[in-house]
N, C-alpha and C positions, 0 to 999 in steps of 0.2 A: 072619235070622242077624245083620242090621247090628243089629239093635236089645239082643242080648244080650253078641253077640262080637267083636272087634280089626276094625279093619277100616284101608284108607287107602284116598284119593281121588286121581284125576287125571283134568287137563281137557285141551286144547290147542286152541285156536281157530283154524280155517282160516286160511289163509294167500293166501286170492283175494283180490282185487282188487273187489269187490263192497262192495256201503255197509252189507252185514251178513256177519257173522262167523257160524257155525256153532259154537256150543260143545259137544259132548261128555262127559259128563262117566262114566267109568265106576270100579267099585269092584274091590278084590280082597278078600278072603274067604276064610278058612280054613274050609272045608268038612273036619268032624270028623267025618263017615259016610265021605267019600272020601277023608279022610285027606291031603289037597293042597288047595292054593292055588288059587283059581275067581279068572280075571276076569268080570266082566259089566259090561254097559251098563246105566249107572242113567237116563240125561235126556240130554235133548238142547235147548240155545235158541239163539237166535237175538238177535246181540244186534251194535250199533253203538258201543261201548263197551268197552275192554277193561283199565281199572281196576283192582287188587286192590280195591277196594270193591266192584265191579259183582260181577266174580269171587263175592268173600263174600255179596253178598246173593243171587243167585242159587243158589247153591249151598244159602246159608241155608235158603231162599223151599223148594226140592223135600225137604232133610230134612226140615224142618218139617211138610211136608205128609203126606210117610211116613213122620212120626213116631219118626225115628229122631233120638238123640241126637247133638251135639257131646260128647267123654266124655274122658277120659283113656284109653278104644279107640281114639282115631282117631290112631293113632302116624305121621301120616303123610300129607301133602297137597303136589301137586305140579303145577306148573302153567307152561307155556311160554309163553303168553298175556299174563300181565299186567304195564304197562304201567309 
């Protein structure tokens, strides 16, 4: 559905005391069979760095890989994490 339809992203990176961060990153999703708004969980890393660059490239790094577009769908990215 990310690949044809709106979609927006948010991340938040833990908040331990640990020398890596846990990032999260999940989408919401208009599901047009159920007629409502779907969160899910897209990726998860693991990262010591909490950058809007890092942020961007990682985030980059798993669209890319599931092939789903950066588009004028993506009305919408949010993030508590970076730095």
């Amino acid at each position: 559905m990310m690949k044809n339809g709106p979609y927006s992203l948010a991340t938040d990176g833990s908040s331990d005391n640990g020398l890596k961060k846990q990032n999260p990153l999940t989408v919401k999703i208009y599901d047009a069979n159920l007629k409502k708004i779907k969160s899910s969980f897209l990726d998860l890393w693991l990262s010591s760095d909490s950058t809007v660059e890092m942020l961007f490239q990682e985030i980059n790094s798993r669209l890319s890989t599931l092939e789903i577009p950066w588009t004028a769908r993506t009305p919408m990215w949010g993030s508590t994490t970076a730095s």
